[in-house]
C-alpha positions as CSV (number, residue, x, y, z in Angstrom):
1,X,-5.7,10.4,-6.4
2,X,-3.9,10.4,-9.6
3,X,-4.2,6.7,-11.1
4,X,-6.3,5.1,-9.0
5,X,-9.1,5.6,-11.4
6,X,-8.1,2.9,-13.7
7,X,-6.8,0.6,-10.9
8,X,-10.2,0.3,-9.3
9,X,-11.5,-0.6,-13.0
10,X,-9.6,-3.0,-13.1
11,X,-9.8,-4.8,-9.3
12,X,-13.7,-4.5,-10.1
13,X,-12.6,-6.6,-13.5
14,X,-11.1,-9.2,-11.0
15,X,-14.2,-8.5,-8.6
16,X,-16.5,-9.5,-11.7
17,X,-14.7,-13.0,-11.8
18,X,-15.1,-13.5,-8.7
19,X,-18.2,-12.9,-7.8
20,X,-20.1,-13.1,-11.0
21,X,-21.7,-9.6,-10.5
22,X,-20.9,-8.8,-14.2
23,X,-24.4,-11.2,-14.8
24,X,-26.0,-11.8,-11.6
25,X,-25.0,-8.9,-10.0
26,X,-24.5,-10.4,-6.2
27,X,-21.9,-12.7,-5.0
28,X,-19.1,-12.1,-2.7
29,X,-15.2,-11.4,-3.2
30,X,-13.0,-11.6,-0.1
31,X,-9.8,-9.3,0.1
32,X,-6.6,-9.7,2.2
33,X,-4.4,-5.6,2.2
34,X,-1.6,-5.2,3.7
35,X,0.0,-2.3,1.6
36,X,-1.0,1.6,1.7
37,X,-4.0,0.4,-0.3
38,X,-6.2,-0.2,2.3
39,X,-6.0,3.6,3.6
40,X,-7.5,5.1,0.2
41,X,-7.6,2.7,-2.3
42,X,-10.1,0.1,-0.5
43,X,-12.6,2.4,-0.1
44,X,-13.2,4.1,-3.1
45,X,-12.8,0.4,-4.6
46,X,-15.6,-0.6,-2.2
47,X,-17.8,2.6,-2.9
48,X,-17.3,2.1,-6.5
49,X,-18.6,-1.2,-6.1
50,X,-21.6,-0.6,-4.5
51,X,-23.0,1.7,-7.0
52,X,-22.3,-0.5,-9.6
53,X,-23.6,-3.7,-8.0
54,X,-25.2,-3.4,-4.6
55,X,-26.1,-6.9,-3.6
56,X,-22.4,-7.7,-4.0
57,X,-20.8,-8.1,-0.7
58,X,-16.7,-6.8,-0.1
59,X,-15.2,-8.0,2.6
60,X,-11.6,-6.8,3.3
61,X,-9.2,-8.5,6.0
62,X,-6.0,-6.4,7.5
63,X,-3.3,-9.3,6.6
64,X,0.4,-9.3,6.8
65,X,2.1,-10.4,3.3
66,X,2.9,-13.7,5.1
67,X,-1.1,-14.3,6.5
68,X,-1.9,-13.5,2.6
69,X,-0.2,-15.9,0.8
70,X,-1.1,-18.4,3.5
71,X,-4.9,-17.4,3.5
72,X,-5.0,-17.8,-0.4
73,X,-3.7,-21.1,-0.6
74,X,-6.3,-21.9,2.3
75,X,-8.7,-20.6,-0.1
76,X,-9.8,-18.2,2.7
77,X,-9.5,-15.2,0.1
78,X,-9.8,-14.4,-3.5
79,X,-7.6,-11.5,-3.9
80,X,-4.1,-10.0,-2.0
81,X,-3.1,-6.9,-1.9
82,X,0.8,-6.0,-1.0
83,X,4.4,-4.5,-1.7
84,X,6.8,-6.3,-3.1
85,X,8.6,-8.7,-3.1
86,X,6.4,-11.3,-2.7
87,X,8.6,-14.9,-3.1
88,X,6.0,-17.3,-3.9
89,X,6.4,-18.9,-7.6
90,X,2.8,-20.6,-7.2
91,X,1.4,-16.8,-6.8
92,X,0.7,-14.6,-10.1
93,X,1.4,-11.0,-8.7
94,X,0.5,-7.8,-10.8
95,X,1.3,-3.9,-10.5
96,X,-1.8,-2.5,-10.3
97,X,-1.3,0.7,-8.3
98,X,1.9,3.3,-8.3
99,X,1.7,6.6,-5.5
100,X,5.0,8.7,-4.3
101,X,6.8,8.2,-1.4
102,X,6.7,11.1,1.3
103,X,8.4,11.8,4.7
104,X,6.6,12.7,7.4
105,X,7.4,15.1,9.5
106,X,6.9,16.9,12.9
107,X,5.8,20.9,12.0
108,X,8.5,22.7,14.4
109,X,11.4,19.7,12.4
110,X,14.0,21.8,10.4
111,X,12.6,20.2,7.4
112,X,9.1,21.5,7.5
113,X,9.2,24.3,4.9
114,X,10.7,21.9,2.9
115,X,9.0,21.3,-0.6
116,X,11.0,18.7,-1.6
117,X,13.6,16.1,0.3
118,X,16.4,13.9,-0.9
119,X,16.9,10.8,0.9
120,X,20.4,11.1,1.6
121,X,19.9,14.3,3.8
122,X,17.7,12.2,6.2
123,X,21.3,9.7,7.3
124,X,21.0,11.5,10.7
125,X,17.1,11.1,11.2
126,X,15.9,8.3,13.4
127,X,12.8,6.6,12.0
128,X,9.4,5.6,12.7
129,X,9.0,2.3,10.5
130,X,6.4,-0.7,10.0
131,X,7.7,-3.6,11.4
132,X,8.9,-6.5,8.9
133,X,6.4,-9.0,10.0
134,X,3.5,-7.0,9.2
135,X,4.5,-5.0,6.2
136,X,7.4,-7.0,5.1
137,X,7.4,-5.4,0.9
138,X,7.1,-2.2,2.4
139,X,10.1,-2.6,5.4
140,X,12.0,-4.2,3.4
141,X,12.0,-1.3,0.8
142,X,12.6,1.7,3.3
143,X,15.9,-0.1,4.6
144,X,16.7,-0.5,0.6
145,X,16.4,3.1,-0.6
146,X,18.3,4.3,2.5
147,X,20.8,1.9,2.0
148,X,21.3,3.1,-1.8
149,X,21.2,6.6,-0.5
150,X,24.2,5.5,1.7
151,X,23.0,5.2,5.1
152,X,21.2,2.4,7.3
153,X,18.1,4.2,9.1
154,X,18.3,4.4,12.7
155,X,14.9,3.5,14.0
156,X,13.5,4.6,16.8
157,X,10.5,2.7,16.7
158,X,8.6,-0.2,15.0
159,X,4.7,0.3,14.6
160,X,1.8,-1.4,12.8
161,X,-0.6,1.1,12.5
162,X,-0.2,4.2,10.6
163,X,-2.1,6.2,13.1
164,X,0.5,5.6,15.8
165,X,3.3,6.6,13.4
166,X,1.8,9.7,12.7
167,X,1.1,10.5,16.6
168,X,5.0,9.5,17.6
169,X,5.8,11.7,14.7
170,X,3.6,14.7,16.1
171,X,5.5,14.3,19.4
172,X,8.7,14.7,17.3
173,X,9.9,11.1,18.3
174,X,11.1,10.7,14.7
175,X,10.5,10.9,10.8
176,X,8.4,8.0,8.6
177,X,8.1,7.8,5.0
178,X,5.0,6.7,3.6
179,X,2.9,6.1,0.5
180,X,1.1,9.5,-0.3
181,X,-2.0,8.1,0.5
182,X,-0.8,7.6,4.5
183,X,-0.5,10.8,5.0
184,X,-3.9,12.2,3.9
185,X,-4.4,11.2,7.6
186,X,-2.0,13.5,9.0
187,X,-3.2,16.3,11.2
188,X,-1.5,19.9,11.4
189,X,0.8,19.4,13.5
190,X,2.8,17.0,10.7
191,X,4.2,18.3,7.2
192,X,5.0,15.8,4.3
193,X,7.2,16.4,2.3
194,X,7.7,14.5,-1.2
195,X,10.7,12.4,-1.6
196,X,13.0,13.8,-5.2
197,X,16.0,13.7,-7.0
198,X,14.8,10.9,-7.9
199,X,11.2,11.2,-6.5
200,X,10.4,7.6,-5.3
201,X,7.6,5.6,-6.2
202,X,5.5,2.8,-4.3
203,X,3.9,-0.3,-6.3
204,X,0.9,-2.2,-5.1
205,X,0.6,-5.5,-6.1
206,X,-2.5,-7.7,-6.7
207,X,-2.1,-11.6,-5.8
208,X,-3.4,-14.7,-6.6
209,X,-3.0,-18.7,-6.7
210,X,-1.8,-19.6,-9.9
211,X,-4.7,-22.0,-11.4
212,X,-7.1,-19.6,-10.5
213,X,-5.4,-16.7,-12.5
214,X,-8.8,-15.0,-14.3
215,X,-9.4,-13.2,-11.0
216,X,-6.5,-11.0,-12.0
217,X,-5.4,-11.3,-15.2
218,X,-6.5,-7.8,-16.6
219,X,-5.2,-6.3,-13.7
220,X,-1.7,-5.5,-15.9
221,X,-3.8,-4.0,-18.2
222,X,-4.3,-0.3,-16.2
223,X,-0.7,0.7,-16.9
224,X,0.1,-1.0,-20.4
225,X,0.6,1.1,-23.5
């Protein structure tokens, strides 16, 4: 995946602080993801890892952006990983990670030998969306780009895993757009199609507690210059 290269550099930067692997090699660094992350970028990050530094243990939780914040403060992890926007002044948040947006799409839909989509052709569409507790960043900036499209999605259903949107989008039950990286696990009977004029981008985030910023600090660093 284009980028994600010198992302994973980085989080193992923040992994380094962490756990001290950079000398002693072992240690332990305990990750909350909430955002499209976890379905391609955790585990190359985690392979990566493990060749460079075996003895160091990765352990990733599935956490809503709310359950993040709240298990970094409890000291329960060292790193977040979510979409925007994340309201907490006492958090330092960093782009570490950018992937298109795609729809997805049932293979008989009208829009299957699409190779391209504009948003505002999809006011008619009802949607398949993450629900706002779980994914908030991510909710929240679906109902945004529709809205500056000019429409307000009609959803048809709220769902937490990606999995089940792509099944109730097989059944033809509705459309869901989704970070690139979703839809790697779409079978053949869904067709995504990217999202242009203007093609639509999806940040990742890293976060942390403020006084304990060296976790993440370089983190910026991937996509400066």
């Amino acid at each position: 995946m284009e980028g994600i290269g010198p992302a994973i550099q980085q989080l193992e930067d923040a992994a380094a602080g962490a756990t001290n692997f950079a000398r002693a090699k072992r240690g332990r660094i305990r990750v909350g993801s909430s955002c499209n992350l976890s379905s391609d970028f955790i585990p190359e990050l985690l392979h990566r890892l493990h060749q460079e530094s075996p003895l160091v243990r990765i352990d990733v939780r599935g956490l809503s952006v709310a359950e993040q914040i709240r298990t970094l403060h409890a000291a329960e992890i060292d790193v977040g990983l979510a979409t925007l926007p994340i309201n907490d002044p006492s958090l330092i948040v960093r782009r570490i990670f950018s992937e298109p947006l795609v729809l997805m799409v049932q293979s008989e839909s009208d829009f299957a030998q699409r190779t391209s989509i504009r948003l505002r052709e999809l006011a008619k569409e009802r949607f398949i969306i993450c629900p706002r507790y779980r994914r908030a960043g991510f909710h929240e900036v679906i109902i945004e780009l529709a809205g500056k499209a000019g429409f307000r999605p009609r959803i048809a259903s709220e769902v937490d895993a990606p999995s089940t949107a792509v099944g109730l989008v097989e059944r033809g039950l509705g459309v869901a757009l989704v970070p690139q990286s979703e839809s790697l696990t779409a079978s053949e009977r869904v067709r995504c199609i990217p999202v242009s004029n203007p093609a639509v981008f999806i940040d990742s985030h890293a976060l942390k507690v403020r006084f304990k910023w060296y976790l993440i600090h370089r983190l910026s660093r991937a996509f400066s210059g």
